[in-house]
C-alpha positions as CSV (number, residue, x, y, z in Angstrom):
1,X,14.6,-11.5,-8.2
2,X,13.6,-8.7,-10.1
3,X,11.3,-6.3,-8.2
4,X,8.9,-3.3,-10.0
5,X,8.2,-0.7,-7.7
6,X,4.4,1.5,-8.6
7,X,3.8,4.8,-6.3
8,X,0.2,4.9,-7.9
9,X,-1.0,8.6,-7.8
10,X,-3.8,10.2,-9.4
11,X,-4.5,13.8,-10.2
12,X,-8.5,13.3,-9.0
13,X,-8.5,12.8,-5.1
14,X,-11.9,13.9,-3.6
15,X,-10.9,14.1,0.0
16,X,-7.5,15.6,0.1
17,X,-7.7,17.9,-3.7
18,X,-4.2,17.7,-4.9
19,X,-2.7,15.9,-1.8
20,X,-0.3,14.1,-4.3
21,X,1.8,17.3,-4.9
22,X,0.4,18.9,-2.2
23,X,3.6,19.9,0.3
24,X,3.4,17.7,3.6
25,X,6.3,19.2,5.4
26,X,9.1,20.5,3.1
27,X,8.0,17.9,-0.2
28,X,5.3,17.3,-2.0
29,X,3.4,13.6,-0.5
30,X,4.4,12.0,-3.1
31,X,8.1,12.5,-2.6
32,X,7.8,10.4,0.9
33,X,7.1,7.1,-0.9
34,X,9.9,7.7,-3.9
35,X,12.2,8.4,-1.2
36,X,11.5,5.1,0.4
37,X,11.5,3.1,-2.5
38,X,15.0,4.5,-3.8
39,X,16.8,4.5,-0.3
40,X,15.5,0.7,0.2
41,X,17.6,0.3,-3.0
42,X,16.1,-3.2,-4.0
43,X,14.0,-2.3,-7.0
44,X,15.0,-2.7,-10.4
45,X,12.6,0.2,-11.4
46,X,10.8,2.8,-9.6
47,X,7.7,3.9,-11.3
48,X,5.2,6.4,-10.8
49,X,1.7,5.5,-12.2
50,X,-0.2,8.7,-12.7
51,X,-2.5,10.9,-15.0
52,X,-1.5,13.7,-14.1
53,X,1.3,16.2,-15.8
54,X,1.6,18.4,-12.9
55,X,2.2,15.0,-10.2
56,X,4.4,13.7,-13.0
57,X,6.8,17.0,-12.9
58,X,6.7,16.4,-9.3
59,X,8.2,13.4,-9.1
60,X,10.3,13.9,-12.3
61,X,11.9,16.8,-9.5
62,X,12.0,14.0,-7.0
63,X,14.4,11.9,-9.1
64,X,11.9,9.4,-10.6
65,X,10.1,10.5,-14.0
66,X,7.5,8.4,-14.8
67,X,7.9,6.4,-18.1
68,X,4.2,7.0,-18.9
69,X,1.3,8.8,-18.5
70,X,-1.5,6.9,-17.3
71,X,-4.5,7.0,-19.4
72,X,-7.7,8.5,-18.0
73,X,-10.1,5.4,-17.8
74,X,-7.6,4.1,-15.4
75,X,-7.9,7.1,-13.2
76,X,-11.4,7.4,-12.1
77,X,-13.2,6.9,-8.6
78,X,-14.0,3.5,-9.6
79,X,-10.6,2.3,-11.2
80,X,-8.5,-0.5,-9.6
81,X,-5.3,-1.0,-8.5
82,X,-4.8,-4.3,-9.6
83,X,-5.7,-2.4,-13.3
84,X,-2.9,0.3,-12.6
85,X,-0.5,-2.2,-11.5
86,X,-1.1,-4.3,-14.9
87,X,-0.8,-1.3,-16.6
88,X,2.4,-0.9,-15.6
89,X,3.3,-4.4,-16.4
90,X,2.5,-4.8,-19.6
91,X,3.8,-1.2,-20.3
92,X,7.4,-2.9,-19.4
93,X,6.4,-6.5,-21.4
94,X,5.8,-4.3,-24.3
95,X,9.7,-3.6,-24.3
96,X,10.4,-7.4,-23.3
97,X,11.0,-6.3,-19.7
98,X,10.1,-9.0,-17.4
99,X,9.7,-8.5,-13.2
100,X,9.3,-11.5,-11.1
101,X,7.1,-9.3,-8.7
102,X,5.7,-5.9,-7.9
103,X,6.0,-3.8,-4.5
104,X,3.1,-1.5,-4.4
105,X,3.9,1.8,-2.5
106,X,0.8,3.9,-1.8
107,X,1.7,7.8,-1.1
108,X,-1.2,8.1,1.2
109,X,0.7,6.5,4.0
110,X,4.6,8.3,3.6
111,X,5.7,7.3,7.1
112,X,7.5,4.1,6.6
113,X,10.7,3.2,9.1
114,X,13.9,3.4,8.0
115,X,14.9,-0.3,6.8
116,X,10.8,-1.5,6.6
117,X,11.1,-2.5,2.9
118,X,14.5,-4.4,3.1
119,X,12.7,-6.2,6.1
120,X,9.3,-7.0,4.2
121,X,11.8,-8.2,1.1
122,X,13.7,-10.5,3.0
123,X,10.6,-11.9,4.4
124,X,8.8,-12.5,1.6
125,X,12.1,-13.7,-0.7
126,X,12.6,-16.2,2.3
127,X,9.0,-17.3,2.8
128,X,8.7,-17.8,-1.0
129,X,5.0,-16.4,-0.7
130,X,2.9,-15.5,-3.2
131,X,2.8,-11.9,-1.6
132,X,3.1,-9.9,1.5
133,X,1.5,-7.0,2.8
134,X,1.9,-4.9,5.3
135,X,0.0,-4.6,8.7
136,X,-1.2,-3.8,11.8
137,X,-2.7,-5.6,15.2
138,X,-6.5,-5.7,15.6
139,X,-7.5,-4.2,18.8
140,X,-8.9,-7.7,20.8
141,X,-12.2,-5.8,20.9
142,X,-12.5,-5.5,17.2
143,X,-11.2,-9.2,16.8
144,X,-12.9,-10.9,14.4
145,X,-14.0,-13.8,16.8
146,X,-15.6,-11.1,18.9
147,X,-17.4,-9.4,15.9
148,X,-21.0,-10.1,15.1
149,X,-22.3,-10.0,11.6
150,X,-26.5,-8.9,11.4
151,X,-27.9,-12.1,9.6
152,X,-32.3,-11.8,9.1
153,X,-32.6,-9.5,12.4
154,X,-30.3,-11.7,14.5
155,X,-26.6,-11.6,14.9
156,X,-24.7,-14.3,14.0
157,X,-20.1,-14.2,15.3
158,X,-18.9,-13.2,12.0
159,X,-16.2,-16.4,12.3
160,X,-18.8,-18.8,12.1
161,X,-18.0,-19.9,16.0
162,X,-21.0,-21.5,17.4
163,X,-19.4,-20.3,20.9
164,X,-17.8,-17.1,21.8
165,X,-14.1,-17.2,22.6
166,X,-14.5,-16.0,26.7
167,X,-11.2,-14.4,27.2
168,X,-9.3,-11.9,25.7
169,X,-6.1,-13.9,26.1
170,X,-7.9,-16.5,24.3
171,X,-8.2,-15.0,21.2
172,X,-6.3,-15.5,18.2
173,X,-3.8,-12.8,16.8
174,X,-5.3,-11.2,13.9
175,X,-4.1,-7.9,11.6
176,X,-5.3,-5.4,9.0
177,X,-3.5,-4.6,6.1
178,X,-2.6,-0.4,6.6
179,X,-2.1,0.0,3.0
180,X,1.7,1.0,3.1
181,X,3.1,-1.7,0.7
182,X,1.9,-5.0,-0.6
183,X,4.2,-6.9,-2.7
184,X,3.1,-9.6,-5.3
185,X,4.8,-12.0,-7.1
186,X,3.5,-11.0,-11.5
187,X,1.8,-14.1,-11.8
188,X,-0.7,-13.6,-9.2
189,X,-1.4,-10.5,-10.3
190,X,-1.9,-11.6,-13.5
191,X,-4.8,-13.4,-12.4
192,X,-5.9,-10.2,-11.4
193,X,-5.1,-10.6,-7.4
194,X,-2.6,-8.5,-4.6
195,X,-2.7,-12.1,-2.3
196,X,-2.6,-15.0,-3.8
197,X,-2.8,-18.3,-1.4
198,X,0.1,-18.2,0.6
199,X,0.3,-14.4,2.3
200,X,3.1,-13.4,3.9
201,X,3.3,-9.9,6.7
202,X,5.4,-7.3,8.0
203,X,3.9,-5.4,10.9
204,X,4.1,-1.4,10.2
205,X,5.0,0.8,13.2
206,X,1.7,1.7,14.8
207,X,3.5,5.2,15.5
208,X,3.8,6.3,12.0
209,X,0.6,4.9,10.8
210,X,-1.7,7.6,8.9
211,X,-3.6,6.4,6.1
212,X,-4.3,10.1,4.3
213,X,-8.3,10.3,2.7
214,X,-9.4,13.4,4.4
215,X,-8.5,16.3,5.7
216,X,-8.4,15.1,9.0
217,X,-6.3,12.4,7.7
218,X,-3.8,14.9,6.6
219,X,-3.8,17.2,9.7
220,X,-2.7,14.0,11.8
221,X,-0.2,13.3,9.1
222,X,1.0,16.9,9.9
223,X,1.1,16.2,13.6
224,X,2.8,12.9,12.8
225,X,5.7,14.7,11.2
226,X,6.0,17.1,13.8
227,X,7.1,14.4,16.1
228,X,9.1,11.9,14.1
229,X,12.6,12.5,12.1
230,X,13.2,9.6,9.0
């Protein structure tokens, strides 16, 4: 199976300015996720999607120089990343370069454990899904059997459940994705989706989790790094 990984990174970021090249540590944040994606050594390419010359030079110095620069209309606030991820797709089609699926690697959560995305290909090789993203446990209060959705002035459980589940030990497992890798087999995407109808999970490390839009964001990341060695 022939895998394309995409470290998406724009030049624009609001919250962080500059966070891509901005130095977390000893390297620039982008360097984190190219680092994980070339010690994993399952892709057949590593690309860096971005708009930006300086965030290109950056990871051109962190052994992966992007094959393109992205252009701008797919760098705004409001672009997607199912539009960068087909940009980056039918950059390689172009050249009659074909991937069976795409692992997307976002820089704004660098922590990943040593050995996460061998795990999370295995898993979704062996579960022939149409993707798999990565996640984390709901806390049972935040559970989406015990969440209520406001519906005319009443509140209405957001599951549709007639009847609250009573217990906590009751309640069903249930997960949110932490943004630190989705992978996706190039014919979902190309009906313009990440999931698909068959979505397979890899739990992330709860330790390392830090999901950088703010400042605040990147002063735990900071902390985070402080404490960990990968």
């Amino acid at each position: 199976m022939k895998i394309l990984a995409i470290i998406p990174a724009r030049g624009g970021s609001k919250g962080v300015p500059r966070k891509n090249v901005r130095l977390l540590g000893n390297k620039p944040l982008i360097e984190y996720s190219i680092d994980a994606a070339v010690e994993a050594n399952v892709f057949e390419n590593i690309v860096v999607s971005t708009d930006d010359e300086e965030i290109a030079i950056a990871a051109e110095i962190a052994g992966c120089k992007p094959p393109f620069i992205r252009p701008p209309e797919l760098a705004q606030d409001d672009s997607t990343s199912i539009s960068v991820v087909l940009h980056a797709i039918n950059f390689f089609e172009q050249q009659n370069i074909f991937f069976d699926a795409v692992c997307l690697l976002q820089p704004t959560s660098p922590f990943r454990q040593k050995g996460f995305i061998n795990e999370a290909m295995n898993v979704f090789k062996e579960t022939n899904s149409d993707s798999l993203i990565s996640v984390l446990p709901v806390p049972h209060e935040y559970n989406p059997h015990w969440v209520f959705e406001e519906l005319n002035g009443t509140l209405k459980i957001s599951t549709g459940d007639e009847i609250i589940i009573p217990r906590r030990q009751e309640l069903p497992k249930a997960y949110h994705r932490d943004g630190s890798l989705y992978i996706t087999k190039t014919e979902i995407l190309k009906k313009e989706s990440f999931f698909g109808k068959k979505i397979s999970y890899i739990e992330s490390n709860k330790e390392l989790y830090v999901n950088i839009d703010t400042l605040e964001d990147w002063e735990k990341a900071e902390k985070l790094l402080e404490k960990i060695s990968l």
